[in-house]
C-alpha positions as CSV (number, residue, x, y, z in Angstrom):
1,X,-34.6,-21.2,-21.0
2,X,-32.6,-18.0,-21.6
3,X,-28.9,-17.9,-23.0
4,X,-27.5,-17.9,-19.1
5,X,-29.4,-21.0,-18.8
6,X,-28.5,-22.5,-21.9
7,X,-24.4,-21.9,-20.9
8,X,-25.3,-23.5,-17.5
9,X,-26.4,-26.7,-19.4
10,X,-23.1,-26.2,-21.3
11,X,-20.5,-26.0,-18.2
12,X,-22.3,-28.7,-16.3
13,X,-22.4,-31.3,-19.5
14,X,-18.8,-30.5,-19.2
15,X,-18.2,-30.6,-16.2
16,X,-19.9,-34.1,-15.4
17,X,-18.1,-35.7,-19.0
18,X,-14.8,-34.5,-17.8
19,X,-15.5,-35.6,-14.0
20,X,-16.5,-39.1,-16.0
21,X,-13.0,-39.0,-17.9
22,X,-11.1,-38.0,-14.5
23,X,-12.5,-40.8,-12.8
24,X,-12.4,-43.2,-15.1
25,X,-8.6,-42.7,-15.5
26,X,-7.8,-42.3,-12.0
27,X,-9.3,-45.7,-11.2
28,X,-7.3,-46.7,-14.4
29,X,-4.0,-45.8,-13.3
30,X,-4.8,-47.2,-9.6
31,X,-4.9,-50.3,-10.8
32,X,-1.6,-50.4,-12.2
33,X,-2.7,-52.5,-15.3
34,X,-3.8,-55.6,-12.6
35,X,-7.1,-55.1,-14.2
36,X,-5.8,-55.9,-17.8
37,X,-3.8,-58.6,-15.9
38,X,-7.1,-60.3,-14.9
39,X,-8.9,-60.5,-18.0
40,X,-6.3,-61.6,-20.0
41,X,-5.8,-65.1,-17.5
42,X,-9.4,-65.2,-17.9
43,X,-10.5,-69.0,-17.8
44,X,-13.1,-70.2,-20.8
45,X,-15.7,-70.2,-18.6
46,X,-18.2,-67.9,-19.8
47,X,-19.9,-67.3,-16.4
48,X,-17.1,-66.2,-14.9
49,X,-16.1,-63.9,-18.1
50,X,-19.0,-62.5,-17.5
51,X,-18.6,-61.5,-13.7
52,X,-15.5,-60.2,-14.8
53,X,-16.9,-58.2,-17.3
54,X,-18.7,-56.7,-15.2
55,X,-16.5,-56.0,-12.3
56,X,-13.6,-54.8,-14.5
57,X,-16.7,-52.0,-15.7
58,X,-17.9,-51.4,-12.3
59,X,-14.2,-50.0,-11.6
60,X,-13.4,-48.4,-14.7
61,X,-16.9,-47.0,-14.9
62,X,-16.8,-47.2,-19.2
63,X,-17.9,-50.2,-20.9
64,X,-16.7,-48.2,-23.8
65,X,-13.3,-48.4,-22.4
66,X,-13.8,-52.1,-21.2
67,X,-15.4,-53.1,-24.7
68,X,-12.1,-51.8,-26.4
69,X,-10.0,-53.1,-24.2
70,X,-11.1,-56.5,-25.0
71,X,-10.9,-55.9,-28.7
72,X,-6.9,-55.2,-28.3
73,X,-6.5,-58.4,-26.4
74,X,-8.4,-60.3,-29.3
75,X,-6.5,-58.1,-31.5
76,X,-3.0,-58.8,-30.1
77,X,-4.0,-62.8,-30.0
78,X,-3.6,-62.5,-25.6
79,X,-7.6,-63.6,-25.6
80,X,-9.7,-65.9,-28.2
81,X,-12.6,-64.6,-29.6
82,X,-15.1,-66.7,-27.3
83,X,-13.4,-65.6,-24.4
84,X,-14.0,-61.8,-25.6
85,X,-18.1,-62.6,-25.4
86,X,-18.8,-63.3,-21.8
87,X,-16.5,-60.5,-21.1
88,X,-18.6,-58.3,-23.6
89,X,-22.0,-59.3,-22.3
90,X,-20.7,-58.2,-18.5
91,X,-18.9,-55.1,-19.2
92,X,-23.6,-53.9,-20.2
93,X,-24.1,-55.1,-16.7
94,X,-21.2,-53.3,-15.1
95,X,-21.6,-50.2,-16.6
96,X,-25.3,-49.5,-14.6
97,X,-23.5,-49.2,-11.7
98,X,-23.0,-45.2,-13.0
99,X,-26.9,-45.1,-12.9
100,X,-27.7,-46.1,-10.0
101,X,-24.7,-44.0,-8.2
102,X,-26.1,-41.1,-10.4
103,X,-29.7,-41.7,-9.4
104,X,-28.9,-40.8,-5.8
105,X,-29.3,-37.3,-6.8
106,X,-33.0,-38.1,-6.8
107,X,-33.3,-39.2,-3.1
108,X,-36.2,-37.6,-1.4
109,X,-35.9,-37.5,2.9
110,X,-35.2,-35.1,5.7
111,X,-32.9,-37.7,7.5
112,X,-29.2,-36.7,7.6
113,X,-28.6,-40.1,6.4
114,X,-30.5,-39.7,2.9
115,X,-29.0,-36.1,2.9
116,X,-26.0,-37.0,3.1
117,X,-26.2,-39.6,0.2
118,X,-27.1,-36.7,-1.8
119,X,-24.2,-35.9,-4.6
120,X,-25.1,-32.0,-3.7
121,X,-24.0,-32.6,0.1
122,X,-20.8,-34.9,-0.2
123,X,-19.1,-33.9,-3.2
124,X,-17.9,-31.0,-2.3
125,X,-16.6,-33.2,0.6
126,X,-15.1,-35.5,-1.4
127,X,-13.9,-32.3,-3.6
128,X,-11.9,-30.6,-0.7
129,X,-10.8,-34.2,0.5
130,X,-9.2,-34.7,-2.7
131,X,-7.9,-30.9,-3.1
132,X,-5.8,-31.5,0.3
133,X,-4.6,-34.9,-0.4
134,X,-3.6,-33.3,-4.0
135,X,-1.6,-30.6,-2.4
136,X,-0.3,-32.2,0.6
137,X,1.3,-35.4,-0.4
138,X,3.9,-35.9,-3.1
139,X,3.2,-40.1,-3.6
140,X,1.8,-40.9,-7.0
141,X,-1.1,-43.2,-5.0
142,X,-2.1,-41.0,-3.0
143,X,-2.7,-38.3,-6.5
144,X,-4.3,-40.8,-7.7
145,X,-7.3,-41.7,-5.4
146,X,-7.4,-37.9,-4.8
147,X,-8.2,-37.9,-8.7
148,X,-10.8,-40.2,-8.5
149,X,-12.4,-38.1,-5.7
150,X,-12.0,-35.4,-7.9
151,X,-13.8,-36.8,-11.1
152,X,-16.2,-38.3,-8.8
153,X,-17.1,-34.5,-7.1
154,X,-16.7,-33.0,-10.5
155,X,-19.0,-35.6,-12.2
156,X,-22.1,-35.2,-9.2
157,X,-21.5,-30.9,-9.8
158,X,-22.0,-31.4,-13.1
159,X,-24.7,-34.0,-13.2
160,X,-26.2,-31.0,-10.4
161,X,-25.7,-28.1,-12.3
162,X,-27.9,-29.9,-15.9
163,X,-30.5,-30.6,-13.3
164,X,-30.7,-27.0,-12.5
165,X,-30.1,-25.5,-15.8
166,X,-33.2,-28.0,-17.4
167,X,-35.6,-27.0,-14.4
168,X,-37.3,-24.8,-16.0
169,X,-37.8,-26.4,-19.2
170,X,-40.7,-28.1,-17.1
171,X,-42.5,-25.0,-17.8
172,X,-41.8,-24.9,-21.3
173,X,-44.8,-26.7,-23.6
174,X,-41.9,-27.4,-26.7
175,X,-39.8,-29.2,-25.1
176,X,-42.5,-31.0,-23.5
177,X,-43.6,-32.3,-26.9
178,X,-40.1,-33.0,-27.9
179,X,-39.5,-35.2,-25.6
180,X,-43.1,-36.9,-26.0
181,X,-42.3,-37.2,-29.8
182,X,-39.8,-40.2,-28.4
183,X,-43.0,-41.8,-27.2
184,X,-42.4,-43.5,-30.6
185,X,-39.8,-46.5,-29.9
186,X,-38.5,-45.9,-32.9
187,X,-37.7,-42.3,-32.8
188,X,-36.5,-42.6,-28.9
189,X,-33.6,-45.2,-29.7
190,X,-32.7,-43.5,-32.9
191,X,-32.3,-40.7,-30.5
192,X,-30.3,-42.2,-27.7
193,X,-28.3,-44.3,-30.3
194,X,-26.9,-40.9,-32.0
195,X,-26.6,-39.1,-28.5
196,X,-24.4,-41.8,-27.0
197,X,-22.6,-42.3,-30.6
198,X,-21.8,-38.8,-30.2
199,X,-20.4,-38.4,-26.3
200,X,-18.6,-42.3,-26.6
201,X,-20.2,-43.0,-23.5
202,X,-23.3,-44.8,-22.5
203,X,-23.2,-43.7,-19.2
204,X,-22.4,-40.1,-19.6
205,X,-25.7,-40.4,-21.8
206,X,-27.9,-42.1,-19.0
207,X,-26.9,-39.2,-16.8
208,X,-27.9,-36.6,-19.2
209,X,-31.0,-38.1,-19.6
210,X,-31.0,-39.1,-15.3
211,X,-30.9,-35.0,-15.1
212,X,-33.5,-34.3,-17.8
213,X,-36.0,-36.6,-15.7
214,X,-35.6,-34.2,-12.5
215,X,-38.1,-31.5,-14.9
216,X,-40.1,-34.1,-14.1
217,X,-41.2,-33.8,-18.0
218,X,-39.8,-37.0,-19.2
219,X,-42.4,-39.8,-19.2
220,X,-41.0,-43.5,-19.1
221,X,-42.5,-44.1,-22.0
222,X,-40.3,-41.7,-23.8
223,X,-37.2,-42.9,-21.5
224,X,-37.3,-46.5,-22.1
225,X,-36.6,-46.4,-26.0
226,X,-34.1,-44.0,-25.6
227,X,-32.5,-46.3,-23.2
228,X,-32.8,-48.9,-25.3
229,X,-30.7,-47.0,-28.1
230,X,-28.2,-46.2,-25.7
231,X,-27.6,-49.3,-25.4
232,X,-26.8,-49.5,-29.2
233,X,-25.1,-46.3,-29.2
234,X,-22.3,-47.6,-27.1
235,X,-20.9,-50.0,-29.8
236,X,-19.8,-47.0,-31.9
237,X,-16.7,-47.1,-29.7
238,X,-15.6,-50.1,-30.0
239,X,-16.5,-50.4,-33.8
240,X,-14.1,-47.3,-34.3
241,X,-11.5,-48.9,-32.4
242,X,-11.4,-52.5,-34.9
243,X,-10.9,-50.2,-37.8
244,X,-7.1,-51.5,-39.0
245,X,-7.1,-53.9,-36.2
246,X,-7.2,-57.9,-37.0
247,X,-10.2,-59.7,-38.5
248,X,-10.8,-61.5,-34.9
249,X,-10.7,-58.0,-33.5
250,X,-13.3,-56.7,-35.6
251,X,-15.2,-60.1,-34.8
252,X,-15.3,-58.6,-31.1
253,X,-16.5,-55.7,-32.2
254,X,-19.8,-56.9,-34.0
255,X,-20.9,-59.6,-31.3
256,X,-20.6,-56.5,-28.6
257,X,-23.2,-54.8,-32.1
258,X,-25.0,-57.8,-32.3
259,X,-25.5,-58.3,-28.2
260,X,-26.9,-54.9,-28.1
261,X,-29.0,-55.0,-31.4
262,X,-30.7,-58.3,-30.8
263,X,-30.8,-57.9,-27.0
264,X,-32.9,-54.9,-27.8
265,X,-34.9,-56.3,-30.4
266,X,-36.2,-59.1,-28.2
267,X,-36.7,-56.6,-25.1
268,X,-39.1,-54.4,-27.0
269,X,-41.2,-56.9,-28.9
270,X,-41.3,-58.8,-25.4
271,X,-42.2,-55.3,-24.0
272,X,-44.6,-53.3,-26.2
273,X,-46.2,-56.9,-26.8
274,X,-47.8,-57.2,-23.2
275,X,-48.1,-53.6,-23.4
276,X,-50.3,-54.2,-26.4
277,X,-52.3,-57.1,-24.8
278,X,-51.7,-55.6,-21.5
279,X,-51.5,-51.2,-21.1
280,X,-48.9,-50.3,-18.5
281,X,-50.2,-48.2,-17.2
282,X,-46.3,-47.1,-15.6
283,X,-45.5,-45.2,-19.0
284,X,-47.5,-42.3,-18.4
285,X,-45.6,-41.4,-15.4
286,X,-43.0,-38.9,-14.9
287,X,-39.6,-41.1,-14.9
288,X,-37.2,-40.7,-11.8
289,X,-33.3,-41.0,-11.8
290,X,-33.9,-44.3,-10.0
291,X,-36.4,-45.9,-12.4
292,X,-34.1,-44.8,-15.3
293,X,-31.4,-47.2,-13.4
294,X,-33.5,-49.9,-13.1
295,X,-34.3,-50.1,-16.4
296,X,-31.2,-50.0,-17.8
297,X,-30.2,-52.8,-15.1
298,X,-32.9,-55.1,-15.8
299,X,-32.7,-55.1,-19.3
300,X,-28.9,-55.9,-19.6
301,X,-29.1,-58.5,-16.9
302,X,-32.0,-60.3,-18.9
303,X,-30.2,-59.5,-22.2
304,X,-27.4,-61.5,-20.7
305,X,-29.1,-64.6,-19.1
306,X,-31.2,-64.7,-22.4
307,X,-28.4,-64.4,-24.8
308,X,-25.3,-66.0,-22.8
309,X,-26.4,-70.1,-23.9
310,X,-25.9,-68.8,-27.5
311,X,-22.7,-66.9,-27.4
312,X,-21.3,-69.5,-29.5
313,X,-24.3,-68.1,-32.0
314,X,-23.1,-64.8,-31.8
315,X,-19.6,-65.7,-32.3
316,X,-20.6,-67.4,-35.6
317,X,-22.5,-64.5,-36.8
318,X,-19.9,-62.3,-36.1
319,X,-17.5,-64.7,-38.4
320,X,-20.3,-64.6,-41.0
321,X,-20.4,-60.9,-41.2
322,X,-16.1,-60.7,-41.2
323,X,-15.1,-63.9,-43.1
324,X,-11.5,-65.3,-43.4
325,X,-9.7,-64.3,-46.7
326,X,-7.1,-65.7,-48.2
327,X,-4.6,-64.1,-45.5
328,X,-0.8,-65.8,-44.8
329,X,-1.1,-67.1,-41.0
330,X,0.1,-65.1,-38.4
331,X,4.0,-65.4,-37.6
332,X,5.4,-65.0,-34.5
333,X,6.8,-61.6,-35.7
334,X,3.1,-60.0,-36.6
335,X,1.9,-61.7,-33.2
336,X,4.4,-59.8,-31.3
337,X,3.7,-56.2,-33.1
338,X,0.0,-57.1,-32.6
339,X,0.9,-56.9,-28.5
340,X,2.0,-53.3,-29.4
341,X,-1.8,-52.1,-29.8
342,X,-2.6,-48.5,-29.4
343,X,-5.7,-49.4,-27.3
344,X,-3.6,-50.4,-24.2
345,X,-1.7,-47.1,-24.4
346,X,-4.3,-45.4,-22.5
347,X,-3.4,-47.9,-19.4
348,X,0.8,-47.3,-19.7
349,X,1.3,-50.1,-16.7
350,X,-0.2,-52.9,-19.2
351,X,1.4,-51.4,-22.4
352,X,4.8,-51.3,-20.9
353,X,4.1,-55.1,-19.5
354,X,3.0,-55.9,-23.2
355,X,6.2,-54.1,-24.6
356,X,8.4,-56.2,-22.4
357,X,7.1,-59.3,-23.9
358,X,8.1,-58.1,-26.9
359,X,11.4,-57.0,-25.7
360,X,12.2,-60.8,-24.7
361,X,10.9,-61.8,-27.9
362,X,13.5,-59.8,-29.4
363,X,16.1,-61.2,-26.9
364,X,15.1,-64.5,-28.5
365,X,15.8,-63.8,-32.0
366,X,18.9,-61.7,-31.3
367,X,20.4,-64.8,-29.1
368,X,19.8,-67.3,-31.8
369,X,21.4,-65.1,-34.4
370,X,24.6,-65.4,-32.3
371,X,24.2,-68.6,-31.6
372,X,23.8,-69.4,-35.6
373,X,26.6,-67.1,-36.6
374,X,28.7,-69.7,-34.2
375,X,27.9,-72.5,-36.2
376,X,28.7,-71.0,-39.2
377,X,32.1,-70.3,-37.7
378,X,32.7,-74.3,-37.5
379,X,31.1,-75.5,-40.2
380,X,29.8,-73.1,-42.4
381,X,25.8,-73.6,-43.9
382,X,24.3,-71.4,-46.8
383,X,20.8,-71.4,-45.2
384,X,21.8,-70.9,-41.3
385,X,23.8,-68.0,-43.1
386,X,20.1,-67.0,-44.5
387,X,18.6,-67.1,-41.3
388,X,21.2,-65.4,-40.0
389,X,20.1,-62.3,-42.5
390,X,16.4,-62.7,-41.9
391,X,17.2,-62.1,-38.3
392,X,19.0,-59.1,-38.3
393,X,16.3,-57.5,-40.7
394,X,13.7,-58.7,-38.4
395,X,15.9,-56.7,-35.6
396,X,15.5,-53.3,-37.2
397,X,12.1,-53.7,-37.9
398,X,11.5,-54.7,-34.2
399,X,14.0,-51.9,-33.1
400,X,11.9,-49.2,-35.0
401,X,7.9,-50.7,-34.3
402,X,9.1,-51.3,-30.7
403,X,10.9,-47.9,-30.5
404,X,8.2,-45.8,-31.7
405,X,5.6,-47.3,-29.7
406,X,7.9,-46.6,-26.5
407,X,8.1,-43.5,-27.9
408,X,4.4,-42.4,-28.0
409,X,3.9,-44.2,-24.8
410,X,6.4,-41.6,-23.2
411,X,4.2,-39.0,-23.9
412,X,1.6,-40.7,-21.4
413,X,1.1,-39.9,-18.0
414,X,3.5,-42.4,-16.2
415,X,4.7,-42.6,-12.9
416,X,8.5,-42.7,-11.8
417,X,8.5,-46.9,-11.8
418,X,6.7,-47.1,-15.2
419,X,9.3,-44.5,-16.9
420,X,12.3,-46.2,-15.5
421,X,11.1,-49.7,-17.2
422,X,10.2,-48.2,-20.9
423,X,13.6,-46.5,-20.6
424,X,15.3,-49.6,-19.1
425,X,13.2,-51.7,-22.4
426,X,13.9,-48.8,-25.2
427,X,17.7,-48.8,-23.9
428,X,17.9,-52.6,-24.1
429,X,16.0,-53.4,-27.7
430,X,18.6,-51.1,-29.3
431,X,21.4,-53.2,-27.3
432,X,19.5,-56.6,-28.9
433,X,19.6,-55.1,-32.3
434,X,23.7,-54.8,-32.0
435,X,24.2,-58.0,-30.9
436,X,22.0,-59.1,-34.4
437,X,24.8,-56.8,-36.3
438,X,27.3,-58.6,-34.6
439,X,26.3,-62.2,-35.5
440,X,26.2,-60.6,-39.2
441,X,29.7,-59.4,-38.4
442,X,31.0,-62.7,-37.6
443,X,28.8,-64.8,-40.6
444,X,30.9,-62.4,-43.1
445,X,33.9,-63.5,-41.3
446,X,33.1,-67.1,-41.3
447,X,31.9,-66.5,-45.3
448,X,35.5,-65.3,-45.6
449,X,36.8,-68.1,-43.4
450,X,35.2,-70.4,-46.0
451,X,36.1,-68.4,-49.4
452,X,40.0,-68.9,-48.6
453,X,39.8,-72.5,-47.0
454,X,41.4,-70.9,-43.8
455,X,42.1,-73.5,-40.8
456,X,43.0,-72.4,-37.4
457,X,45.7,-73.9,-35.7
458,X,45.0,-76.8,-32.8
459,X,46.0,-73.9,-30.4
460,X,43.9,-71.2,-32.0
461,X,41.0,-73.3,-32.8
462,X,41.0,-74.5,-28.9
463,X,41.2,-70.9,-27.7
464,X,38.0,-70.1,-30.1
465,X,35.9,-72.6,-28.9
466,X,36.4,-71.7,-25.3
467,X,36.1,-67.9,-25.9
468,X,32.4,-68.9,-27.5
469,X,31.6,-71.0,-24.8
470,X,32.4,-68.2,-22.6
471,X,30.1,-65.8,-24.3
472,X,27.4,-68.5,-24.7
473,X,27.2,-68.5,-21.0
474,X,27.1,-65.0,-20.7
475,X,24.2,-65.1,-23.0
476,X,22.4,-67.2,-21.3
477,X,22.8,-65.4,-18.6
478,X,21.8,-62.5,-19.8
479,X,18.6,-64.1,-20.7
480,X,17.7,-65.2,-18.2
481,X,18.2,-62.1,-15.9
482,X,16.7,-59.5,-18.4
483,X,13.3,-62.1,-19.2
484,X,12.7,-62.6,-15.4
485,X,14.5,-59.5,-14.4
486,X,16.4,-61.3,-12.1
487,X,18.9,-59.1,-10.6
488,X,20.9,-61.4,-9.1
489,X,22.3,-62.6,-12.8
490,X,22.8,-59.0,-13.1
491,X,25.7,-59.0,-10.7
492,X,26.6,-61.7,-12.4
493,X,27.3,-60.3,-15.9
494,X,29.7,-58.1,-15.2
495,X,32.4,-60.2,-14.0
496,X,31.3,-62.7,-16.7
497,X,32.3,-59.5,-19.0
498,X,35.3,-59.2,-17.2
499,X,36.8,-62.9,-17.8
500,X,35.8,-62.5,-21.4
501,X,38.1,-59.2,-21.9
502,X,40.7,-61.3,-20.1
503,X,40.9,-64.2,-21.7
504,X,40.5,-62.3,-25.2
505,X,43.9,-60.2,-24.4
506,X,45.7,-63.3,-23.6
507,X,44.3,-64.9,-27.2
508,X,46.0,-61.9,-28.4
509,X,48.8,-62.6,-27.1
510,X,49.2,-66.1,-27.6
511,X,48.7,-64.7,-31.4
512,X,51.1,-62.4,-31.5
513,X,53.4,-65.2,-31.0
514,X,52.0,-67.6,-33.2
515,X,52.5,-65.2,-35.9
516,X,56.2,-65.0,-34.8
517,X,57.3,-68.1,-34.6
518,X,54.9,-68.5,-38.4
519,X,52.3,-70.9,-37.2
520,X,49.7,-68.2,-38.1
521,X,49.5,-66.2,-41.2
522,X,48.2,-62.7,-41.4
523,X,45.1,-63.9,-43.5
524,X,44.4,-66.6,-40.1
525,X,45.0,-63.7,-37.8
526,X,42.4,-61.6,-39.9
527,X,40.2,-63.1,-39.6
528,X,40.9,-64.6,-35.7
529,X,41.1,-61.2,-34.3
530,X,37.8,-59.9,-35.9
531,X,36.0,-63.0,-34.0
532,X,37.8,-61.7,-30.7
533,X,36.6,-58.3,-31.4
534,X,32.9,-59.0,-32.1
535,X,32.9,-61.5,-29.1
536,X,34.1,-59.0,-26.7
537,X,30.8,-56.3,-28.4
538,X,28.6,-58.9,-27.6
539,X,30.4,-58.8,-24.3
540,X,29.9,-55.2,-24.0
541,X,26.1,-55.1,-25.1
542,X,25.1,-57.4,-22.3
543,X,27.1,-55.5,-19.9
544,X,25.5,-52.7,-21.1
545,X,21.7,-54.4,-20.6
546,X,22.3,-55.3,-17.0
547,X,23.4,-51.9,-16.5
548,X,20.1,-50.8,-17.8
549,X,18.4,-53.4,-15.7
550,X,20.2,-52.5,-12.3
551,X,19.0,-49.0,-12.9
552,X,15.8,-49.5,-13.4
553,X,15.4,-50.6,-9.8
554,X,16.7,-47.6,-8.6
555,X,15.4,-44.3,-8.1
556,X,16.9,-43.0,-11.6
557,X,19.2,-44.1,-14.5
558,X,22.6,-42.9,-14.3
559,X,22.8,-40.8,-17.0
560,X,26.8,-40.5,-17.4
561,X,26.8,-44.2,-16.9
562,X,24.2,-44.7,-20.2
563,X,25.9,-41.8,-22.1
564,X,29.3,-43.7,-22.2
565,X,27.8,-47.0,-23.3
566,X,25.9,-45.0,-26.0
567,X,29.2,-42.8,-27.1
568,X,30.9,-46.6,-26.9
569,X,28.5,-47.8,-29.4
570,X,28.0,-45.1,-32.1
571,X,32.2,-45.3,-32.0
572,X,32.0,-48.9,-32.6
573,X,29.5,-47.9,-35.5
């Protein structure tokens, strides 16, 4: 092979790893995070974890990306650890599927049926299909399926173009020896283990290898233990991915090791032992893209009907090898931040779903801060007044971990819908985190409410309670339409808003002439007036979420409308 040939290997190893990485997103971001969806209501049934497995791999065409995947749910707490093993032992089965796809390039025929189920005759058909739909239409589905035609016409040129370059390494005695040297089990999975370590994919490495057999040089015997390591190869990825992550997570992790490793270990002895007693005499032949696909089929299908009755075994080992420290449990706080995993970033659909559970989460805390701080306002508690602290700090920290993940999802490839929520969710969280500095606001009132024995008058006091009311209801309100984005308690708020401002002017007034006529003192109407004010910022903020809610449904935000609440709020400090 001269140095022309040797690029032509390059281009079309490129070329067929980035029409992989094309199509695997492309299918990705067609499904619109329903995939995620699905495994993560996955029953505890482990037969149909596995089918799922595998059908969630078939799609995305990475069990790579599948296998990690999984460890973010177990990471994030969405999926149990035994959940994650049926869906480990599927996502081996689903990821054949690229094989035997890939073996078409080694149909044989003069029918125009066969020939045209040859990747050299239809993908440029599916290329210039996918070229016109790019260029043509201006929906986001429709540049999505023209991607996965695309990676789909990119990955068959590619997987072409290795076929040619490697054709005349037939002729070449070296390289025939090489690949004979792999004859050794031993030496062929140590091979395919480091070449699929290498390229993160197990099928990207099947393919190279499905190309290399079209020399017609590589004898099964020298295919199968590569295979084998392949197989082992793949769990690099995942393994990568658990570093940092939870100890469950890294427990994923080693039972998709383990699955491979002893799946393996059982295949060959059970293999090479009737070849021992028996000599197959099979091995000696030239492998085919085909028969490289139905190896790799047959042994994760019996890997997985042999190994599936002891996936509670493998779970167990898996808790041997990563065993529990002396950890604090998890609090709802680190549960919530655990949601915020960097793995589901790649699919921004589920990550923004994942970052609106969060959101509400926050909601949550910042209502029962308020709701805390109006206790204290009646009958004033050291520890509510802690909680009411612990609160607002857990507020910033959720405001910034929330924030910056937003932040880096932004830089994703998102379509219009998908931007408008993480805008709609990063403009709301900050509004959340006000309402927490506003029940701080009114606990340092109530604090001095309680340091000068200050008592309303029957008046005042009766004007106070219905004003909290008021913005109770709002709040509710407000919970409920932002956690179910219910727009029709959207409409609601604002009027809600409205009544608030009114009936706070007329407590105003009413005080004014209170302090006339010396029923109130200026110490009362203090502190009266700063519980009016924060009331009415609560007030204000939940406006201000519905706003961002409303426009989320909409073709854009209004960005005069969002500027004013902002300038509003950094006046209000």
């Amino acid at each position: 092979m001269g140095i022309f040939g040797i690029f032509n290997l390059i281009g079309g190893l490129a070329l067929f790893l980035y029409g992989m990485h094309l199509l695997g997103d492309g299918l990705q971001a067609l499904s619109g995070g329903r995939l995620e969806r699905i495994l993560e209501k996955l029953t505890s049934n482990p037969v149909k974890a596995v089918l799922l497995g595998a059908g969630v791999t078939a799609v995305i065409q990475s069990s790579s990306a599948a296998t990690v995947m999984v460890v973010g749910f177990v990471n994030s707490g969405i999926m149990k650890l035994s959940q994650a093993v049926g869906i480990i032992m599927g996502a081996n089965i689903g990821t054949t599927v690229t094989s035997w796809i890939l073996s078409l390039a080694g149909l044989e025929g003069d029918s125009l049926f066969l020939q045209m189920l040859k990747p050299e005759h239809f993908a440029p058909i599916f290329a210039m299909i996918g070229v016109v739909m790019l260029m043509v239409s201006k929906k986001e589905k429709i540049h999505r399926i023209s991607y996965i035609l695309l990676g789909f016409a990119i990955l068959m040129m590619g997987m072409d173009t290795m076929s040619l370059a490697v054709e005349p390494l037939a002729e070449v005695p070296e390289f025939t020896n090489l690949l004979l040297m792999f004859s050794n089990p031993l030496l062929g999975m140590a091979a395919g283990a480091i070449l699929t370590a290498i390229i993160q994919s197990s099928s990207a490495s099947v393919g190279i290898l499905q190309a290399l057999c079209m020399t017609g040089a590589v004898p099964y015997s020298s295919a199968l233990p590569i295979i084998m390591g392949q197989n082992i190869g793949t769990c690099v990825t995942a393994l990568l991915s658990s570093i940092g992550a939870s100890k469950n997570a890294k427990r994923a992790a080693f039972v998709h090791l383990y699955f491979n490793v002893i799946g393996t270990a059982v295949f060959m002895l059970v293999f090479y032992g009737i070849h021992f007693m028996m000599p197959l005499t099979f091995l000696q032949e030239a492998a085919e893209p085909v028969g490289i696909a139905m190896i790799h089929s047959i042994f994760n299908i019996t890997a997985t009907i042999l190994l599936l009755p002891f996936s509670g075994l493998l779970e167990k080992l898996a808790c041997l090898t990563i065993r529990d420290g002396r950890e604090d449990k998890d609090t709802v706080m680190e549960q919530d931040f655990a949601r915020l995993d960097v793995r589901f970033l790649e699919t921004p659909a589920y990550a923004i779903k994942q970052s609106r559970r969060v959101a509400v989460s926050m909601a949550y805390q910042a209502k029962e801060s308020l709701y805390l701080a109006f206790d204290v306002l009646k009958d004033y508690d050291e520890k509510e007044a802690e909680r009411i602290l612990l609160l607002e700090r857990k507020e910033d920290e959720y405001e910034v971990r929330l924030g910056n993940y937003l932040v880096r999802l932004s830089s994703r490839e998102l379509s219009q819908k998908e931007r408008l929520l993480m805008t709609m969710i990063l403009h709301c969280i900050s509004e959340f985190e006000s309402i927490s500095d506003y029940a701080v606001n009114l606990l340092k009132t109530a604090e001095v409410k309680e340091k000068k024995g200050l008592v309303f008058s029957g008046q005042a006091q009766k004007d106070l309670d219905v004003l909290l009311e008021a913005v109770h209801g709002l709040i509710e309100t407000m919970m409920q339409m932002f956690e179910k984005r219910d727009f029709l308690h959207a409409k609601n708020i604002y009027p809600l808003g409205k009544n608030i401002d009114y009936f706070s002017n007329e407590m105003r007034q009413r005080h004014l002439e209170r302090l006339c006529d010396g029923t109130c003192s200026m110490e009362q109407g203090s502190v009266f007036l700063d519980i009016i004010m924060n009331c009415e910022r609560v007030s204000d903020r939940c406006e201000g979420i519905a706003a961002a809610l409303t426009q989320s449904n909409k073709n854009g935000f209004d960005a005069h409308g969002l500027s004013s609440m902002f300038l509003s709020k950094s006046l209000e400090g």
